[in-house]
N, C-alpha and C positions, 0 to 999 in steps of 0.2 A: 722400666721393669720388663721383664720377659713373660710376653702374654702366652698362659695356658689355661683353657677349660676347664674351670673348677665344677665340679654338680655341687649342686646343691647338699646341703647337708643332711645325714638321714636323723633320723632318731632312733635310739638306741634298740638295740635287740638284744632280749634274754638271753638266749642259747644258738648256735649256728650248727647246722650238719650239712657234711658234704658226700657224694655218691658220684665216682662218673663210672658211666657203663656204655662199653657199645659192643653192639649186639649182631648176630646176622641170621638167618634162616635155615632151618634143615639140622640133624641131630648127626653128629660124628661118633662114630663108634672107638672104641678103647680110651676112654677117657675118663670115664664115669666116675672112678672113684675122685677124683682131682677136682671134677666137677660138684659132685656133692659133697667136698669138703668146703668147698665156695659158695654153695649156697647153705650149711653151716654157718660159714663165716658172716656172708650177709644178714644173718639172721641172729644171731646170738655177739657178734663182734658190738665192742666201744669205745674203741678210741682212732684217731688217723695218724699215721707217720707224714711227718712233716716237709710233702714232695710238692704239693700244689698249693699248700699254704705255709705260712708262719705261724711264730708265738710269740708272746710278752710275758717274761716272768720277772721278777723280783721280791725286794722288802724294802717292810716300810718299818721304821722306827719314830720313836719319839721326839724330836728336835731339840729338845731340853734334857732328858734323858737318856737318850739316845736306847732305850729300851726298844722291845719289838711292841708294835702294834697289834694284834687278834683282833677277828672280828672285824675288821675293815672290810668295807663295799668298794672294788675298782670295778670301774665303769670303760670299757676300751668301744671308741666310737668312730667313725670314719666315713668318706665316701668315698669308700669301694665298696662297703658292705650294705645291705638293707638290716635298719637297726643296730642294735648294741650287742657286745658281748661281756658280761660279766663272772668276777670269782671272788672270792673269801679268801682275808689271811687267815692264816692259821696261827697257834700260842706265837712263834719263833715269826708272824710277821710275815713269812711266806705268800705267794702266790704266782698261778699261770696261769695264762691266758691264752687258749689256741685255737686251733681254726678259721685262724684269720687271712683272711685273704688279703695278697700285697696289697698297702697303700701308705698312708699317712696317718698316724691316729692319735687320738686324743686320750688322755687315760685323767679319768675323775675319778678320785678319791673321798670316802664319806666314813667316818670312823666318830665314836662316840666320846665325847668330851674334848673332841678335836676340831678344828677349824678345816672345809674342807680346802681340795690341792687339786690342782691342774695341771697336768703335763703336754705341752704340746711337741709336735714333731718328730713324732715315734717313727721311725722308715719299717716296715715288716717287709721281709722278702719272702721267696717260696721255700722251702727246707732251711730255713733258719731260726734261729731263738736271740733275741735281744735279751738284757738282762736290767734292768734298773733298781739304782737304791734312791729309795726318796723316804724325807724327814717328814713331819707333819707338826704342827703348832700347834700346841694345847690352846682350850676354847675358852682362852683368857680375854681376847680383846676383839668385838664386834666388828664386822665391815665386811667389803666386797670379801669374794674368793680370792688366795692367793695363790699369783701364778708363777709356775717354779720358770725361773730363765736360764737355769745352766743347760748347757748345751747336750744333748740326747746322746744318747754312746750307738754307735752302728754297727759295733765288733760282734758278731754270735762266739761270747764268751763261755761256753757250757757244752762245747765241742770240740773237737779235736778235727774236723770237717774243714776243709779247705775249696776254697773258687773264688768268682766273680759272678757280680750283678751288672750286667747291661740294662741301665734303668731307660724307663721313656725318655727321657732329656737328652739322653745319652745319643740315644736313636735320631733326636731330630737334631740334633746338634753337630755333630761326628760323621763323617762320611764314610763309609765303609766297604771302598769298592764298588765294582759295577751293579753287583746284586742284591739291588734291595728288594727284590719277591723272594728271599729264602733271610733264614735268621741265624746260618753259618757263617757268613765274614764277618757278622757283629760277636758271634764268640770266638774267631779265632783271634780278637783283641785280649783274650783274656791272659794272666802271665803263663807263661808252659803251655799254652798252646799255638801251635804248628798247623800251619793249611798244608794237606798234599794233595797230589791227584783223587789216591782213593778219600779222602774225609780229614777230619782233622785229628793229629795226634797230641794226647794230653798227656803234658808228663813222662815223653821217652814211651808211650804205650803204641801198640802199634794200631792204624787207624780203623781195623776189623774191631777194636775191644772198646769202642764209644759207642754210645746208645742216643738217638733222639727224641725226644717227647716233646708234646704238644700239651699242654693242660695235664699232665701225667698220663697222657697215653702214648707208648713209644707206635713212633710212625719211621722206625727204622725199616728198611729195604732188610726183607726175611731172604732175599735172591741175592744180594751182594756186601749185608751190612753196612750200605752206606745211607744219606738222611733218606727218608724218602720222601713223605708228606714238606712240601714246600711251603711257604706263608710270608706273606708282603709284609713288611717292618709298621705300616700304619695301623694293622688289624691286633699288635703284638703290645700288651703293657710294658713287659721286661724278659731279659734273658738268662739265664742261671747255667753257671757252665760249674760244674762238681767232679772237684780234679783230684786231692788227694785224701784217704783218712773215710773213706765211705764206710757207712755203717752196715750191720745187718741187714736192714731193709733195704737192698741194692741189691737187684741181682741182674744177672747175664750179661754183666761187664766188666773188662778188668783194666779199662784206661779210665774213663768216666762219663758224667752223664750231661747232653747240653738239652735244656728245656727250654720253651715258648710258654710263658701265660698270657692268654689272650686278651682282651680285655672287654667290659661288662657296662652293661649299663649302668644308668642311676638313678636317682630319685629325681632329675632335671633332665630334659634333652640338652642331648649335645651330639653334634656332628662335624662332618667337612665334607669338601669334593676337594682330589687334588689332580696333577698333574704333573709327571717327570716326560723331559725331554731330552734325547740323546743324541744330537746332529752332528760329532764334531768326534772323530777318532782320526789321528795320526800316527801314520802315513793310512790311507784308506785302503783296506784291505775286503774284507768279508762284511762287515757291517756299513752298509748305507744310515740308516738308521734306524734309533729305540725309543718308540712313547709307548707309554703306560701311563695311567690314570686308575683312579675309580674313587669311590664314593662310601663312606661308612655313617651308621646314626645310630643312635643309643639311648636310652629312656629307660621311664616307667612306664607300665601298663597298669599296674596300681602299687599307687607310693609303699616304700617297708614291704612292699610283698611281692610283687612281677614287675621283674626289669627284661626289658629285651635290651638284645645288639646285634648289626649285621653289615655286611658291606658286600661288596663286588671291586675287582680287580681286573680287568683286563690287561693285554699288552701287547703292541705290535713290533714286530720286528723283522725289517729290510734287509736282507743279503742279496749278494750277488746272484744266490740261486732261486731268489723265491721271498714269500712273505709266511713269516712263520707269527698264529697267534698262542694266546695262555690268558686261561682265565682261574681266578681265585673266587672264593666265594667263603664267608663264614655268617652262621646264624645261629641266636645264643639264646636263651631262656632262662633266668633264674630265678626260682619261686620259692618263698619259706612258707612252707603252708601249714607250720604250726609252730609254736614257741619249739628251739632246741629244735631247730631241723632247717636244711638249706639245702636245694635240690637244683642243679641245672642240667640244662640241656644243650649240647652242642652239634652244626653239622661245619665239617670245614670241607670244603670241594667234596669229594669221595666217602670223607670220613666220621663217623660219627660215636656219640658219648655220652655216656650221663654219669654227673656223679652226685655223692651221697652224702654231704656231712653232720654230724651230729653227736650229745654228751647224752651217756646215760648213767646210770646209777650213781644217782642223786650228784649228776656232774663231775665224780672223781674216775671217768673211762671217757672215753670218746673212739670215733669211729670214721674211719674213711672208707670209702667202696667206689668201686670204680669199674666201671666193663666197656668195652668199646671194639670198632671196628676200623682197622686203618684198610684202605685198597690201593696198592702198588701197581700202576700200567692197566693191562687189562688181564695180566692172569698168574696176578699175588696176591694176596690178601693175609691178615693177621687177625682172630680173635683171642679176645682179652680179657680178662675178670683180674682182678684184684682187691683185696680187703684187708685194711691194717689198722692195728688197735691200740690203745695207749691207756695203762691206768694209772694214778698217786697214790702212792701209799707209805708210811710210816715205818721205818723199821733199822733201827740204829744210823737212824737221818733218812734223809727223803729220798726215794725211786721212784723213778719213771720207768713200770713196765710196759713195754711194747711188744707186739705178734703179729703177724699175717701168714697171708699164703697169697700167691696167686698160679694162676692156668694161663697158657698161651699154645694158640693153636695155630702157625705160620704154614703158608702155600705158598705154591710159584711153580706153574706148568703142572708136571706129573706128580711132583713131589715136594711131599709135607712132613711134618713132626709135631708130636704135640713136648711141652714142656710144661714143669711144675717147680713152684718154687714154697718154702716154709721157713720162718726165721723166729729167732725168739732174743730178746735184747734188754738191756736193764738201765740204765743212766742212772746213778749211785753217788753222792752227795754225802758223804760222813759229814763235813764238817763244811762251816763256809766259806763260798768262792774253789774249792777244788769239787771235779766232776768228773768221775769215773766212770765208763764206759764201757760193757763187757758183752758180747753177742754171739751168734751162730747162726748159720745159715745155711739149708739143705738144700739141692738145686738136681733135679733129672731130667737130663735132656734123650728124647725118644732117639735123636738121630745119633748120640753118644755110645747109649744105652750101660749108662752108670751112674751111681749116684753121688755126689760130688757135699763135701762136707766142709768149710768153710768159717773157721770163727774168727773174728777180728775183736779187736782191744785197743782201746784208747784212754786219756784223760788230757783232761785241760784244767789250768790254773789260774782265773782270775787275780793278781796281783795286784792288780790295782786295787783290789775290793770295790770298785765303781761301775765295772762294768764295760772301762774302756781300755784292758791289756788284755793277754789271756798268753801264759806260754802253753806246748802241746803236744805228744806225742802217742802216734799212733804205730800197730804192728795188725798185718791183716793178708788173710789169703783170697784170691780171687781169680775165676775163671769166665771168657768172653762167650759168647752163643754163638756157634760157627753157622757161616752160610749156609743155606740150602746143600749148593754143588756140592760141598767138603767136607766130612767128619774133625778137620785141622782143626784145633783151637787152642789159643794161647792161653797156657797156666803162667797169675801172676803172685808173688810174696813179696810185698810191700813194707816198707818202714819209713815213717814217715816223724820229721818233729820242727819245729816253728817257735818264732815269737810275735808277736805284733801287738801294736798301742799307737792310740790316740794323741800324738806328739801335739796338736794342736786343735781345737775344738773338736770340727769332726773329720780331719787329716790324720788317716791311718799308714804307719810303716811300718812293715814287715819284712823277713827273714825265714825263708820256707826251705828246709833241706827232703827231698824223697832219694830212699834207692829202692830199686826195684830188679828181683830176677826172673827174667822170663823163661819159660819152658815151650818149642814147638812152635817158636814163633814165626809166619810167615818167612822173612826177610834173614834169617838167622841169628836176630839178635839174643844177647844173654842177659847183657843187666842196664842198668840205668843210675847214675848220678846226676842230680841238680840241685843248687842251690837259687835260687830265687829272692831279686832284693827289690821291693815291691814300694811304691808310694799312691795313693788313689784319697779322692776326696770327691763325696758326691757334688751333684750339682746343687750348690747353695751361695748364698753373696755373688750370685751373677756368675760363677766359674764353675766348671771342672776340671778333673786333672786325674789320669788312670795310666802309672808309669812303671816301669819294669826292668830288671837285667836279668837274664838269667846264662848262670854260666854251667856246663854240663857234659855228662861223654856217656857214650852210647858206645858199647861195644858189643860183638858179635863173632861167629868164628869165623868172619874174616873182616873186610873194611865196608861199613854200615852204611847204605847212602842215606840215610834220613840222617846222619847223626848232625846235630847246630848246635856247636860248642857254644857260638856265644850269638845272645840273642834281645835287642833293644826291641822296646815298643814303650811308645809315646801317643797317646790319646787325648786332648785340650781343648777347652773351650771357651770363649768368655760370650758375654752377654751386656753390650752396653746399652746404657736409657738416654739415648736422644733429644726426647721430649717426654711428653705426661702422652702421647699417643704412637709412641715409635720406638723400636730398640732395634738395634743392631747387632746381628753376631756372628763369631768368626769360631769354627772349629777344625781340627786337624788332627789327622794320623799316620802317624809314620811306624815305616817297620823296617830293622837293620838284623837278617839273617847271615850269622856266618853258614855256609854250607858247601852242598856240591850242586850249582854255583852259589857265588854270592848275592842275596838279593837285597834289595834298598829302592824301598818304594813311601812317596809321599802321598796323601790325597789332602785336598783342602776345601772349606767348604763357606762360603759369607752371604750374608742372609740378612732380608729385613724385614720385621713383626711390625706391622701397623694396622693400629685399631683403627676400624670402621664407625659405622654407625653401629649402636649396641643392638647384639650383642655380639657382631661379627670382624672376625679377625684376619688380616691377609700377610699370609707367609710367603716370601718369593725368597729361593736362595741360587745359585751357581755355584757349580764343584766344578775341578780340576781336578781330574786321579791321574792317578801316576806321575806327575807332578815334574820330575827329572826324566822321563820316559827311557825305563831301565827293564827293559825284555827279558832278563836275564829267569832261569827257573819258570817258565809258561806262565810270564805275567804278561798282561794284555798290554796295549801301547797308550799312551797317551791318549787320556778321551775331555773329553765336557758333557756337563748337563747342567739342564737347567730345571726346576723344580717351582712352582706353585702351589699354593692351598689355603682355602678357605673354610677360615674353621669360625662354631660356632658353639 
């Protein structure tokens, strides 16, 4: 088997609410009204747009009638979360489930005259919605629960939303280049995305118009647009890269958005200490060498209700001119300190966060809230507030209304801008398996000084009625947040459309077309085509597998240096059992850019899990990047490491 730290298991919890806020000292002038529309919001908002968590929604019918069930108890249970979260079908069977924070979950079923049902191995990611249909068996014949074994659908079919999930397996498994203290080479695995000097480009966008978040709070660089806030791959649950089809609740970007969720205590301690070692680059140049290490733990403080997390990262590193160090730090607090409410607290290096979750009126709204403080160097900084709402309701088939706003107040040296953003968005379901999508989004930028009107439109169609196809098409305006230095910023109009399905348990293939025209953009480009022919299957049965073609053209008024007509990436993993105390594994990635130049780069990575005494685990692996040692486009030369960890 492939040993990983399970926590223990929680017990269910009623209600969840989430809040992050980070905060800073001292009162800004011209801002007020923006301000106390957010603390409005904080105060009267109920429901959250689906950035730092997921959802589960479906129906349940009759097994023998295949009628809808009403009045059904789902039960969604996990550990990642403290507690349970629970909802009601509705006449038609209906239900959702949100605020859930990524993990694995279990969903019980309790319905009256009916036999109860178990579903295991629900994956929830962060802005995504799964969708499940499940049958239930009249309560004809006595005996255990029965447990459904068809295999879980992982497509978020109820959107027209397009990316990838870099999951934890992913991360230990995968080697991804020399830098593992940032969580950028793990998303430029994602398909249409592009590593350049300045950041990564998604989708022909150019790399000023991506935004980075940490736990929903963007720790983009307000001075250059590029990541700012850094974070070591050990400290990170998963990666969420959000490329085409963004909804209303998106603002100040017009490529897309890569996020860090960090990860949380749990109802059990668990830990590690690890250690990465960097002796070995050919031909030797600048680097003598790179160790890094540190140490993370995670627990309760009290079970169901205060979990802490935190670790330290250092790293040293040898040049010919000197020793350069970096230190990481993150520490976590999440507290539910009443039914229907889920409150944490973050600090990462510089930066800190609280946020807010929670369902009100009588559970048909819910509410996210979020404020925080990212610090850039020693003289940038960004404050932040955001609040976004979500309600059910009935009305020639079922909506999901959503609204927010947020404020952003960005520095760096003499010069600042505050910014405000307001969106209002509907998700519309006439009839079942098809899911319309219609929004708008107001956005004023101080340093602009205009106000920028934005509505996008989508739908998606469930086909399979299961829950594991979805075809999609989306049409949408979007504008980036220019740097500090520049007033410049890229207007984009997007059109987007897609297929993808479940060809095989949970082996998803897809077909993604975007074009896109840009206005003002840096480099001069104008429009953008790609097609994207996509294969990915999480890590399950000992394997993964994240594979891609995309073929494309970038043009401009005149000859475009970013443009990579065609573009391989290959991501693999497997996991073998040894013995009943040893697994061995081998994973890889490769990348085949056409461009100006060409680039082809391998890393690979084999490793072996062997259980200790209980309850400790020891990981040793060895990478080889760059693998063919191919310089070509400012890739570094041929390196090794070697990697340790003791996990518990």
């Amino acid at each position: 088997m492939f040993y990983t730290r399970r926590r223990g298991r929680c017990r269910p919890r009623r209600n969840a609410v989430r809040l992050t806020a980070w905060s800073t000292s001292g009162d800004v002038p011209g801002f007020h009204m923006i301000r106390s529309c957010i603390a409005v919001w904080l105060l009267l908002a109920a429901s959250a747009a689906a950035q730092t968590t997921g959802a589960i929604s479906g129906r349940i019918v009759d097994a023998q009638s295949s009628k809808p069930v009403g009045g059904a108890t789902v039960v969604a249970a996990s550990p990642s979360m403290p507690g349970e979260e629970n909802a009601r079908t509705d006449a038609e069977g209906e239900f959702e489930i949100g605020l859930l924070p990524p993990g694995v979950y279990t969903l019980n079923v309790q319905a009256e005259a009916h036999q109860s049902f178990t579903q295991d191995g629900l994956a929830v990611h962060a802005g995504r919605t799964i969708r499940v249909y499940l049958s239930i068996d009249p309560e004809k014949v006595t005996g255990a629960p029965f447990r459904f074994i068809q295999e879980p659908p992982v497509l978020p079919v109820t959107s027209a939303q397009t990316g990838a999930v870099i999951s934890r397996e992913q991360l230990e498994l995968v080697p991804y280049g020399r830098d593992e203290r940032s969580f950028e080479p793990a998303a430029a695995s994602a398909p249409g995305v592009l590593p350049r000097p300045l950041g990564l480009e998604i989708l022909g966008s150019p790399a000023s118009g991506t935004r980075y978040r940490i736990d929903g709070v963007d720790v983009t660089d307000p001075a250059s647009n590029r990541q700012g806030r850094r974070l070591v791959q050990q400290f990170i649950q998963e990666v969420n890269v959000e490329g085409a089809a963004l909804g209303a609740s998106y603002g100040r970007v017009a490529g897309g958005v890569v996020q860090a969720i960090t990860r949380s205590g749990g109802n059990e301690l668990h830990g590690s200490a690890f250690l990465d070692w960097m002796p070995i680059e050919l031909p030797r140049r600048t680097l003598r060498y790179n160790l890094a290490g540190g140490a993370e733990l995670g627990g309760p403080l009290a079970r169901d209700s205060l979990w802490f997390y935190g670790g330290f990262a250092p790293v040293l590193m040898a040049t010919r001119s000197g020793v350069q160090t970096e230190y990481q730090y993150i520490g976590k607090l999440t507290l539910r300190p009443a039914q229907g409410q889920l409150l944490s607290f973050a600090a990462i290096s510089d930066d800190f966060s609280l946020h807010y979750l929670g369902d009100l009126l009588d559970r048909t709204a819910q509410v996210e809230a979020v404020t925080g403080w990212h610090r850039q160097g020693s003289d940038a900084d960004s404050l932040q507030a955001r609040v976004q709402v979500a309600h059910l309701a009935e009305l020639l088939g079922r909506h999901r209304f959503a609204w927010g706003a947020e404020g952003v107040r960005d520095s760096a040296g003499n010069s600042s801008r505050w910014y405000g953003g307001a969106f209002a968005e509907d998700t519309w379901s006439p009839v079942q398996n098809l899911f319309l999508d219609g929004g708008v989004r107001l956005e004023r930028d101080e340093l602009v000084g205009k106000t920028d009107f934005l509505p996008r439109v989508g739908v998606a169609w469930d086909f399979s009625g299961r829950g594991v196809s979805r075809a999609y098409a989306f049409v949408g305006r979007f504008f980036e947040s220019p740097e500090l230095a520049s007033q410049r910023r890229t207007r984009e109009h997007q059109l987007a459309a897609g297929v993808q399905s479940q060809i095989f348990r949970d082996v998803v293939a897809g077909l993604d077309y975007v074009h896109k025209d840009f206005r003002d953009a840096p480099d001069g480009r104008t429009s953008y085509d790609g097609a994207t022919l996509s294969l990915a299957k999480p890590f399950s049965a000992s394997s993964l597998l994240q594979a891609s073609y995309t073929l494309s053209s970038l043009q401009g008024s005149g000859a475009v240096a970013a443009d990579a007509p065609n573009v391989i990436k290959l991501d693999a993993a497997y996991a073998y059992e040894w013995d009943a105390k040893t697994t061995a594994t081998l994973g890889t990635s490769l990348r085949v850019i056409e461009g100006s130049p060409w680039q082809a780069t391998m890393d690979v990575r084999a490793g072996v899990v062997r259980a200790l005494t209980n309850p400790y685990v020891l990981t040793v692996t060895a990478d080889v990047l760059n693998l063919f040692d191919r310089e070509r486009g400012g890739t570094p030369p041929l390196a090794g490491r070697f990697s340790a960890r003791l996990s518990f």
